[in-house]
N, C-alpha and C positions, 0 to 999 in steps of 0.2 A: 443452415446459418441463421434464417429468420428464426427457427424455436429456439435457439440457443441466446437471440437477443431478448426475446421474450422472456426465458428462463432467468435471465441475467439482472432484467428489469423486475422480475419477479421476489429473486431474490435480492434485490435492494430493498426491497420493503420488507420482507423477510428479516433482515438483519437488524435496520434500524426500530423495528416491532420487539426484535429479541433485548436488540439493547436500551432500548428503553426501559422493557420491563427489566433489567439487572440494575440499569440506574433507579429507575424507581424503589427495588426491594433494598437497593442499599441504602438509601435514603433514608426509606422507614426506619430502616433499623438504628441509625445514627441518629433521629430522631428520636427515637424510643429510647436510646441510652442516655440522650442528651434531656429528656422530658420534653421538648420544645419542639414542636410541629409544623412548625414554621420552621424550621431548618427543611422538611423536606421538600416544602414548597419552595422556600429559594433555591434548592439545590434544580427544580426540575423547570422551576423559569429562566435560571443561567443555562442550563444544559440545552434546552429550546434554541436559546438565542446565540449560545456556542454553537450548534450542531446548524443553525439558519445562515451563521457568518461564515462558518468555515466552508459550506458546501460552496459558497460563492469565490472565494479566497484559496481555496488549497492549491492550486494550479502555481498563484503567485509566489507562496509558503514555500512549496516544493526546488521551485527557482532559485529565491533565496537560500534556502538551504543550501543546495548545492554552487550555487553561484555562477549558473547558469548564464551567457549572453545570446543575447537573440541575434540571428544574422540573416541578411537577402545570399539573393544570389551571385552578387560579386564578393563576398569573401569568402564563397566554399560553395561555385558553382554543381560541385562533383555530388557533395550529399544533398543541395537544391536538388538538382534532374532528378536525383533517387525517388526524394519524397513526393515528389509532386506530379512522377509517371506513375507510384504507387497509390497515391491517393485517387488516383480517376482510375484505376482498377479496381479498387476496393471500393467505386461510387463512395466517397467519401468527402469532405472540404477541405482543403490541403490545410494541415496543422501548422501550426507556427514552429517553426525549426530554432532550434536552441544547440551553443557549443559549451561543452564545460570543457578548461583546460586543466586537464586530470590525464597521465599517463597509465590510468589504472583504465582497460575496455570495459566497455558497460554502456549502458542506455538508456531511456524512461521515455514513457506518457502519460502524461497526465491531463486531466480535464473532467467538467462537468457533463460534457459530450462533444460526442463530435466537430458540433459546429463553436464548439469553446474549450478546443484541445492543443497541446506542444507535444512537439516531441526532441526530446537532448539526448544528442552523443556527445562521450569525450572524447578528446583528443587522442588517447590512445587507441581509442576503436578508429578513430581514422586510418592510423598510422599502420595498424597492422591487419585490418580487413581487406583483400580484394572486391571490385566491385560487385561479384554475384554476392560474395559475405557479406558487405555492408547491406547492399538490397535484402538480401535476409532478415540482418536483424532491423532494417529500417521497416520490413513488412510484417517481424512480430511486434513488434510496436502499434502498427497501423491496426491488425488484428486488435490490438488491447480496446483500441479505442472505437473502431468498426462493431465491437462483439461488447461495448460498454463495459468491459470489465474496468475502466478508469473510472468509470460511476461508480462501481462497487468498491475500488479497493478504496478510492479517495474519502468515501462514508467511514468504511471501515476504520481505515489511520485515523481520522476523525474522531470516531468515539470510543475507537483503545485511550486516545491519548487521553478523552474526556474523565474515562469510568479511571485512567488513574489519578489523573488528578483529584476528582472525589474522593477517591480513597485518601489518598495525601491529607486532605483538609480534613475527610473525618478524624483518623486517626489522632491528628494534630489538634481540634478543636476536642475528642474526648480527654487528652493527655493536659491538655492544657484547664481543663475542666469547664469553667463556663456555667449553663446552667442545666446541670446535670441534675439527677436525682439524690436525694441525699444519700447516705452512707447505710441507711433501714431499707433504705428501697429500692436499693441498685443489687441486681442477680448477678453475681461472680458468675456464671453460666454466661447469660445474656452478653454481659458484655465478651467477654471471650468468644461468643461466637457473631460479634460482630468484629473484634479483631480479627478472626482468621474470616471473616468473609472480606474485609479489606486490604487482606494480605492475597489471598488466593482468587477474588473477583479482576485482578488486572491481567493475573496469569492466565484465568480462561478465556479476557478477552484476547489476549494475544495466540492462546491455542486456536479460539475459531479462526482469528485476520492468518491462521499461516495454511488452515486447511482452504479457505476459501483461496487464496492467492496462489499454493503447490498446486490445484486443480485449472488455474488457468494458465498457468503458465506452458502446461502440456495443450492444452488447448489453442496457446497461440501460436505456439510452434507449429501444431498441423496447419492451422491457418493458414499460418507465414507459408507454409512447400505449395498451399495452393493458390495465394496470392501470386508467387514466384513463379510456379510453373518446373520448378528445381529444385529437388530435396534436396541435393549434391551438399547446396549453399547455403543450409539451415544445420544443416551436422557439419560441414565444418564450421561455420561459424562458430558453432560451440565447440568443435574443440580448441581451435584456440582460445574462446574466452576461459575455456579451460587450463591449456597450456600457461597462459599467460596473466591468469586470476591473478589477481592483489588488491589489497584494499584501497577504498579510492583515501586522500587527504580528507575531504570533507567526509567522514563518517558520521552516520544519525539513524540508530535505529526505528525511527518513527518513518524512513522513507525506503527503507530497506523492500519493501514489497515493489515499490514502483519499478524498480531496474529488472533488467534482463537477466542478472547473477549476482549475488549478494553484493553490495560493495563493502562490508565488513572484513572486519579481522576472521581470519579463523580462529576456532578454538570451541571446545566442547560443549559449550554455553551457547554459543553463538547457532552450531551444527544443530542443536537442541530445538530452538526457536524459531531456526531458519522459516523466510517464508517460501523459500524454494527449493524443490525437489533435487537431488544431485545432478550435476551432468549427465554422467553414465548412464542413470536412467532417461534423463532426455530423447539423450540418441539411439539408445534403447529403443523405448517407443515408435521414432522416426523412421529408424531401419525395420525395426517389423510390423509397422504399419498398429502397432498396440493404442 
């Protein structure tokens, strides 16, 4: 468990090293079309100071979004006891417990670490979990944030949503012209292949945020059976989050990695980019110990 928190913390810098350099070369390049060099300089002193704010803020963002309320232990004694017998098994600092009122089951954690982490269930997952299933999925949660993958994914959503925005403002600031190169000096090449690096740079951030997120998510799972001490309550949990999948009301693909099981729509788009593995294989894994 300790090389895998190491591995984790390793690859956060790993990541934001990588994206930096794709923000940086996209930069150049929309600098280079635009003639003005100073554009990639401000593109990389807002992205500093984005990527400084949000790491501080995403926890709150992710709330928001979903509309999340915080609660003690007299409004929902039952998933209180869960979290906070689980957290002093996982030597962990009990996370701040959050309810979303959503009939769609599902769950999330978020945080900067440990000692500055939530964890929300909906109301759905109340309704139709027993208590080994709620401990289940209350304990791959605890995993997320035990094993710091909430460090890694919250950078991650962080600078997908960044490296698209860039693109956004490139494209818009070459289309819009400004001061570009004149019409002798501008490479119908060049520019085209900074078009398709603005089209195709958000898509491969979204390809890495789904492989890094389908790899932890099998990871929390084993977690969760050994936190529990009972596989039983980790495959079923999922299978009813399976049975009983739907999309939540508050849908946002930007937070789509945090939950337990997608909260989106289905649809072959969606399948495509998922940031989580299917069920099937879940419990796949679970039962033959893969």
């Amino acid at each position: 468990m300790y090389k895998l928190i190491e591995a984790n913390k390793r690859n956060t810098i790993i990541i934001m090293i990588g994206f930096v350099a794709l923000i940086t070369a996209i930069s150049c390049l929309f600098a280079y079309a635009l003639n003005d060099w100073s554009v990639a300089l401000v593109v990389l002193i807002v992205s500093a100071l984005y990527a400084i704010i949000q790491y501080f803020i995403a926890g709150s963002l992710a709330v928001a979004m979903t509309g999340a309320r915080e609660i003690d232990h007299k409004i929902n004694r039952r998933l209180w006891d869960i979290v906070e017998n689980l957290s002093i098994v996982a030597s962990v600092p009990m996370p701040k417990i959050y309810i979303i009122d959503d009939p769609a089951p599902n769950a999330f954690a978020t945080g900067r670490d440990p000692k500055h982490s939530l964890i929300a269930v909906t109301s759905g997952l109340l309704d139709i979990m027993d208590d080994n299933e709620l401990a289940a999925v209350v304990a791959h949660e605890m995993s997320h944030i035990k094993n710091y993958d909430i460090r890694v994914s919250m950078i991650t959503f962080g600078l997908v949503c960044l490296v698209g925005y860039i693109s956004d403002i490139g494209l818009r600031m070459m289309y819009f012209g400004g001061n570009r190169r004149d019409s002798e000096e501008n490479s119908p090449i060049g520019l085209l292949v900074v078009f398709i690096t603005a089209i195709i740079a958000p898509v491969a951030a979204m390809i890495a945020q789904m492989a890094v997120s389908r790899q932890r998510e099998y990871l929390a799972d084993a977690s969760a059976v050994k936190l529990t001490g009972y596989p039983d309550g980790m495959v079923n949990a999922l299978k009813k989050l399976d049975i009983h999948s739907r999309p939540m009301k508050r849908q946002n693909p930007a937070t789509e990695a945090m939950f337990i099981s997608s909260p989106l729509k289905k649809g072959a788009i969606n399948n495509l980019f998922s940031t989580h593995p299917s069920i099937e294989k879940r419990i796949e894994r679970l039962e033959h110990g893969l």
